[in-house]
C-alpha positions in Angstrom: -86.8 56.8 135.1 -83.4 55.0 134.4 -80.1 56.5 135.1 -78.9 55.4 131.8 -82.0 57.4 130.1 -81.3 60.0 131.9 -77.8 60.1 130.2 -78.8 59.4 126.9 -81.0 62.3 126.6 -84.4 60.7 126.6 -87.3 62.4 128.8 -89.6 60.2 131.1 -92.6 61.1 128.5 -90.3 59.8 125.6 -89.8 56.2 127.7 -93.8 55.9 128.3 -94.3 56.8 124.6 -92.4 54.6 122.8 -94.9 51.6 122.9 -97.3 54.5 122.3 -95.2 55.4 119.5 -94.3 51.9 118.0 -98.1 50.6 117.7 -99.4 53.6 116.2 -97.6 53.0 113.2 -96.7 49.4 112.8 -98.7 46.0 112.1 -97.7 44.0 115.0 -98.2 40.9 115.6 -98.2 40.5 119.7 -97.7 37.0 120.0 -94.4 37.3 118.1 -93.3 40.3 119.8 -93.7 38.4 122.6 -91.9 35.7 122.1 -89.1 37.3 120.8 -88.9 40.0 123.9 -88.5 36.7 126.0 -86.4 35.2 123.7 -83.9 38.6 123.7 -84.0 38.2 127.7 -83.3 35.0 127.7 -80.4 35.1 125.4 -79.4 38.3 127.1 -79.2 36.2 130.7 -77.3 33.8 129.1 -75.0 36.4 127.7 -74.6 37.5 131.1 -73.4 34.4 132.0 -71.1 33.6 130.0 -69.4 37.1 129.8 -70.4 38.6 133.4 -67.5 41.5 133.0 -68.3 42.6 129.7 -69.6 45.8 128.5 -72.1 45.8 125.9 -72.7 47.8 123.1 -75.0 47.0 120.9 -77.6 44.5 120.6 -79.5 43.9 117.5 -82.5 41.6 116.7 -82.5 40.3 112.5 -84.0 38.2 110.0 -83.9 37.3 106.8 -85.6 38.3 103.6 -87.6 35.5 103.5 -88.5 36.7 107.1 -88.5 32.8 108.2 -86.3 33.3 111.8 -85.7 35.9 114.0 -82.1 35.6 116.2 -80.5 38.4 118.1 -76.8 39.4 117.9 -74.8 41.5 120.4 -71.5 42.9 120.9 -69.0 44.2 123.8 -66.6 46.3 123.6 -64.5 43.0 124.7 -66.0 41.3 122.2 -65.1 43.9 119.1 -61.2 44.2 120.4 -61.2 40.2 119.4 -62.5 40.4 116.6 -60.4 43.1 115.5 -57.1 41.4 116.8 -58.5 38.1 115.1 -58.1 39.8 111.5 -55.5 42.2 112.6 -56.8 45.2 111.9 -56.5 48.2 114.5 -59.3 50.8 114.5 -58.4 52.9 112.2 -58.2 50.4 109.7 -60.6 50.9 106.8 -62.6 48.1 107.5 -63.1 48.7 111.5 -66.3 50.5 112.1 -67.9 48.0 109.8 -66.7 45.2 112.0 -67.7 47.2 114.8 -71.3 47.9 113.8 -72.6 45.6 111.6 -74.2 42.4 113.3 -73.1 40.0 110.2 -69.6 40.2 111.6 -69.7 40.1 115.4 -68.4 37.2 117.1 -71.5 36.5 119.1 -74.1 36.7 115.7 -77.1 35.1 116.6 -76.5 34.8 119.9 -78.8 32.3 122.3 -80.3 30.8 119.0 -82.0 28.2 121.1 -83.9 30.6 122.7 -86.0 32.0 119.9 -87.2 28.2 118.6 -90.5 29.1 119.4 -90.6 32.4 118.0 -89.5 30.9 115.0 -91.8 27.8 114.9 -94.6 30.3 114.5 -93.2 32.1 112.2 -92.7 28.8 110.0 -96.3 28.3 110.6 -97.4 31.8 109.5 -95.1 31.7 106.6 -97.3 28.6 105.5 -100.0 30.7 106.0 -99.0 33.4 103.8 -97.3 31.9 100.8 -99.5 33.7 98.4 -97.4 36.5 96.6 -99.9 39.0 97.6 -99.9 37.7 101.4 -96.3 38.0 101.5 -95.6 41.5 102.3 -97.7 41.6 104.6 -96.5 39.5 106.6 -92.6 40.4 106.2 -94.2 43.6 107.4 -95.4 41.9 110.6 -92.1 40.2 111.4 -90.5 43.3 111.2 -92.1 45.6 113.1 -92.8 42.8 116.0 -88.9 42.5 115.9 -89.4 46.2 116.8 -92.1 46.2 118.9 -89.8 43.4 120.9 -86.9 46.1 120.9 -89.1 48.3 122.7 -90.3 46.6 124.9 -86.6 45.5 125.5 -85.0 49.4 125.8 -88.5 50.6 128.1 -87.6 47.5 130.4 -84.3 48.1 130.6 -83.2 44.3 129.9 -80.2 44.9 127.8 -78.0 46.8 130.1 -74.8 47.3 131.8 -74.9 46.7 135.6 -73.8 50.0 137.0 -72.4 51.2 133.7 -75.4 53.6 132.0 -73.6 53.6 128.2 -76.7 53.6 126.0 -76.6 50.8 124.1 -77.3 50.8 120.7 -80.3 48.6 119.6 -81.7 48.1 115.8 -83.5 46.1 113.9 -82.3 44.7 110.5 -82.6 42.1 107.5 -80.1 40.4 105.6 -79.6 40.6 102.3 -83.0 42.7 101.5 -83.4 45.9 99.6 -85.7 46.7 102.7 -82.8 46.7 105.2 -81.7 50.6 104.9 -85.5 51.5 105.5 -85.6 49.2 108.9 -82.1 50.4 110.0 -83.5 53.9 110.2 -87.0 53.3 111.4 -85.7 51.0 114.1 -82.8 53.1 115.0 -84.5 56.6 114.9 -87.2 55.1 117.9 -84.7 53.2 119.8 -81.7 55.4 120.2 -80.7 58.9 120.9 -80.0 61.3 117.6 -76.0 61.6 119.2 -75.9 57.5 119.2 -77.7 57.6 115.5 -75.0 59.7 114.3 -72.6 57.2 115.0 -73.4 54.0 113.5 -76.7 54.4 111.0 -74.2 56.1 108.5 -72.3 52.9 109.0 -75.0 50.1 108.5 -76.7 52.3 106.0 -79.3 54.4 107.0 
């Protein structure tokens, strides 16, 4: 068992579940969800790289309604103090936990991009495949919840971390501009995170 799940709150049953947990509910497609776990640790080495003294926060993976590319976001505490000074606001301005939370205004949105071409070459190729209106859903349903499946696999491993710092990092799925996003925040969010870390940005991204 991690040190940082032991912080969070989560039991060593509750780690071994969660792929338990996901696939039990959720049409996944496991070539996707593989290619974008790699892609997210990838991107996430890469990160790493370029911001070795960073703490992380938050680490999102997101489409679009059209469910036609996959990219991950994610954001430091480092990161969110620029951003913040960039539009001069201070935290308790209005507008701050918004800035904070939601992946649409981070300053490292769709982070590693080149990493998920593959992911996203098969989902062109599927989308093809499913052009009918009725096929549609379907398969939005199987981008999403390989997207989870990927975050998972991603929190079980431990791949999005801290190195020596066990903060739980917040990690959700979500879609842009879709009616279907609220649904996915909460889904995601609820099997990903601890109810304490819930409680502090679902009410903000919409839950």
């Amino acid at each position: 068992m991690l040190a940082a799940d032991l912080r969070r709150g989560y039991d060593t049953t509750e780690i071994e579940n969660l792929d338990m947990e996901s696939n039990g509910r959720m049409a996944v497609n496991p070539e996707l969800a593989e290619l974008f776990y790699q892609a997210s640790v990838d991107a996430f080495i890469a990160f790493r790289q370029q911001f070795p003294d960073e703490t992380v926060f938050a680490f999102v993976l997101s489409t679009i309604d059209d469910a036609i590319y996959v990219n991950c976001s994610i954001n430091s505490w480092e990161s969110h103090q620029r951003r913040l000074a960039e539009r001069g606001y201070d935290e308790s301005h209005e507008d701050a936990l918004e800035t904070k939370w939601c992946s649409c205004e981070w300053e490292n949105e769709y982070y590693g991009s080149e990493f998920f071409e593959a992911g996203n070459r098969l989902l062109n190729d599927l989308y093809e495949k499913s052009s009918e209106a009725e096929e549609f859903p379907a398969f939005k349903q199987s981008v999403v919840d390989s997207m989870i499946e990927a975050l998972v696999r991603l929190r079980k491993s431990g791949a999005i971390s801290n190195p020596g710092d066990p903060i739980e990092i917040a990690m959700f799925a979500t879609i842009y501009d879709s009616f279907s996003a609220e649904e996915v925040h909460r889904r995601s969010a609820k099997l990903l995170n601890s109810p304490e870390l819930c409680k502090t940005f679902l009410p903000v991204i919409g839950s």
